[in-house]
N, C-alpha and C positions, 0 to 999 in steps of 0.2 A: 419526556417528550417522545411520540411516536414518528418516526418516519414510515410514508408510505413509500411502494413501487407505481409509477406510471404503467409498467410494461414488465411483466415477470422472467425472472432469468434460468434458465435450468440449471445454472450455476451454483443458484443459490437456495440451501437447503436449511429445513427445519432447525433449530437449535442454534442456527450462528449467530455471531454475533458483531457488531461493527462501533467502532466511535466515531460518531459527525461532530464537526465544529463549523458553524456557520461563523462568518468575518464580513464586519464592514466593508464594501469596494469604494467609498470615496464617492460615489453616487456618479463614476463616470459611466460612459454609455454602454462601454461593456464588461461585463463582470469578470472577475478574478477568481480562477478557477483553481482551489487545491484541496490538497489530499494531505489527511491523518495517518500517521504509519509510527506504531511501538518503533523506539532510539531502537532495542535490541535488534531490530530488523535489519538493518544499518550497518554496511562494512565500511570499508574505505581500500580500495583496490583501485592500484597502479595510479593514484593520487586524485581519484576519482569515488565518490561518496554513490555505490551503489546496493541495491537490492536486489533479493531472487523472488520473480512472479510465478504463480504456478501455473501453467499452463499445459493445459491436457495432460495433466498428472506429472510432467516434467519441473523442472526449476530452467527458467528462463532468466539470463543476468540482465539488470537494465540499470542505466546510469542515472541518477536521481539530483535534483537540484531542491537544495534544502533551502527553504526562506527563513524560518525560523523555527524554533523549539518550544515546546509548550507540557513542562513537568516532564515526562515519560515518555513523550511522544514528538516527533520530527512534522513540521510543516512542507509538504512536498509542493512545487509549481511544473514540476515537470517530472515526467520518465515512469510514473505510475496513477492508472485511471480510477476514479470512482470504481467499486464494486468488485475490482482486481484482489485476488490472496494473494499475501506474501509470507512470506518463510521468515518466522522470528525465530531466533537463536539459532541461527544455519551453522551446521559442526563446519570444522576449518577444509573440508574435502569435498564440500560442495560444489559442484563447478556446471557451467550450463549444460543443460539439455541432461542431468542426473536425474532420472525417475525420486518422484516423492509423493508424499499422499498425508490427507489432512488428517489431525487428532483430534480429535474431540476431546474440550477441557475441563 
């Protein structure tokens, strides 16, 4: 399956790559919005299930509410948006606002 863009992002550059998972909402009236994110992405700090977003080259910490898991991957409902990077397998000294920068896989 292809996903298009409505509206293109400068964020978003040739070669990357994303997984969608579309979900049933129950057919109420307003949809149920969430987010795919790799487990390894995934800490658990100060008893709070968080990740780091990259934001203008830095690691930004955000607190994340998991709905559920699916294989490899953590179901988000909150604290990270469509189209957002985050940092899988953050080394243990990571901490916000640390400069980082994407790899190519």
């Amino acid at each position: 399956m292809r996903v298009g863009f409505d509206q293109l992002d400068p964020r978003i550059l040739p070669e990357m790559s994303v997984k969608v998972a579309f979900r049933e909402t129950g057919g109420g009236s307003t949809a149920n919005h969430t987010v795919l994110v790799p487990k390894s992405a995934m800490q658990s700090q100060d008893g709070r299930d968080v990740v780091f977003v990259v934001q203008h080259g830095r690691a930004e910490r955000r607190a994340v509410t998991v709905i559920d898991t699916q294989g490899d991957d953590s179901v988000l409902s909150a604290g990270v948006s469509a189209g957002e990077s985050v940092v899988v397998d953050p080394p243990a000294g990571l901490n916000d606002g640390m400069p980082v920068r994407a790899r190519k896989l």
